[in-house]
ROVEXTOR-601316 format. One line per 10 residues: number of its first residue (from 1); for each residue x, y, z of C-alpha. Coordinates in pm, 1 decimal. Each point is the difference from the previous one (the first is absolute). Example, Ala and Ser with C-alpha at 12.3 -4.5 7.8 and 13.67 -1.06 7.14 Angstrom:
<nodes>
1> 1230.0 -450.0 780.0 ~ 137.0 344.0 -66.0
</nodes>
This chain:
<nodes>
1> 12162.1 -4803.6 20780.6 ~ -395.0 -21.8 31.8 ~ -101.3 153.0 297.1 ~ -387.7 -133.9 109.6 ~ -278.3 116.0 285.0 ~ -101.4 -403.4 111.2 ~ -284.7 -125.8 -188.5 ~ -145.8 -198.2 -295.0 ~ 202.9 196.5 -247.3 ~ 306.8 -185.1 133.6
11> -88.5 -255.6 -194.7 ~ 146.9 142.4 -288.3 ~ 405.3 -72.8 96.1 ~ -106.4 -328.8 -157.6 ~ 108.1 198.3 -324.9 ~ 327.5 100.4 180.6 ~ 301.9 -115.8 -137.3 ~ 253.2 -214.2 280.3 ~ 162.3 269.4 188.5 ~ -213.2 264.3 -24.6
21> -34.3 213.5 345.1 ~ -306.5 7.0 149.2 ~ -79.1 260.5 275.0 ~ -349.3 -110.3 202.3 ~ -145.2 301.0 203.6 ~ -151.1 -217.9 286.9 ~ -261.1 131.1 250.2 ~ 113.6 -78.0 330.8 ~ -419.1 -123.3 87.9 ~ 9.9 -216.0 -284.3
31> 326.9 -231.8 -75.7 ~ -42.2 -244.3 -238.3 ~ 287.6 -241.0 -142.5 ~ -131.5 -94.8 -324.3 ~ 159.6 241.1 -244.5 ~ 352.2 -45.3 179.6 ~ -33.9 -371.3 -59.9 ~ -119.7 18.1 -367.2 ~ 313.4 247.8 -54.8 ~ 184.0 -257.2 166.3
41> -130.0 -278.6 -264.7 ~ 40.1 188.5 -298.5 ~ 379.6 103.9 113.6 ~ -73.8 411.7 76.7 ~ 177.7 199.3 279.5 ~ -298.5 54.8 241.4 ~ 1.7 309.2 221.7 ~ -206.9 79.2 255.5 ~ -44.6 376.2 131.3 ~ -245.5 -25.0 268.0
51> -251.2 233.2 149.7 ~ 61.1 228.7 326.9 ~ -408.8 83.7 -14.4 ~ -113.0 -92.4 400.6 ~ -86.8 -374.0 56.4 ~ -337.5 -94.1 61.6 ~ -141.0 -4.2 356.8 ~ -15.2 -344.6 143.4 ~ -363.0 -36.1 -53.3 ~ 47.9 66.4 -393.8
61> 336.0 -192.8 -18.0 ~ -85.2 -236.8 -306.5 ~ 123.4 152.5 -381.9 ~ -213.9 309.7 -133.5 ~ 7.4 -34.6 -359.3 ~ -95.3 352.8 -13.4 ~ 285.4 121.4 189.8 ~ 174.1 313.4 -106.0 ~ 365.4 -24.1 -39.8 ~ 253.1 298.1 133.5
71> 368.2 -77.8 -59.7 ~ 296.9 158.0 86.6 ~ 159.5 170.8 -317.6 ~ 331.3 22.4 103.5 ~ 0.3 -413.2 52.6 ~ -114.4 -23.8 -329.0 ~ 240.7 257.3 -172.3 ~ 295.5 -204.6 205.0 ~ -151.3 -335.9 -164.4 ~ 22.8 150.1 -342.9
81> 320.1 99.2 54.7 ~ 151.5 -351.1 97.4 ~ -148.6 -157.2 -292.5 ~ 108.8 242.3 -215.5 ~ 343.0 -19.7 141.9 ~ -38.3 -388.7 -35.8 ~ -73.6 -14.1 -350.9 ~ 290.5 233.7 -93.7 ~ 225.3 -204.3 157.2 ~ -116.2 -262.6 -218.8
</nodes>
């Protein structure tokens, strides 16, 4: 399982082998698709855990590539778990 904050470094699941889990920490002010759909093309499980920070106001709505990122840790813990339970079974 690699768990990742969004950003450039995601560009290193290109050295993932097929099947490898990938958990994406998304902020909520700034989704972006591209790392899901390079998982998709190099055959990785993409997960997405994504932020529960407040949305922009309406005036600022357009993607802050400084956003912070707050998740919820019990989401994440439950994701974890499923894949975990996934691979076992397996």
């Amino acid at each position: 399982i690699v768990l990742a904050v969004h950003g450039a470094g995601q560009c290193n699941q290109i050295f993932c082998r097929p099947g490898t889990d990938i958990i994406e920490l998304l902020p909520r002010n700034h989704v972006e698709p591209c790392f899901s759909a390079m998982s998709q093309s190099l055959k990785l499980n993409h997960h997405i855990v994504m932020g529960t920070e407040k949305p922009l106001p309406l005036a600022w709505a357009r993607r802050d590539v400084n956003a912070h990122i707050t998740i919820d840790p019990e989401e994440l813990r439950r994701l974890i778990r499923a894949i975990e339970s996934r691979s076992k079974a397996l």
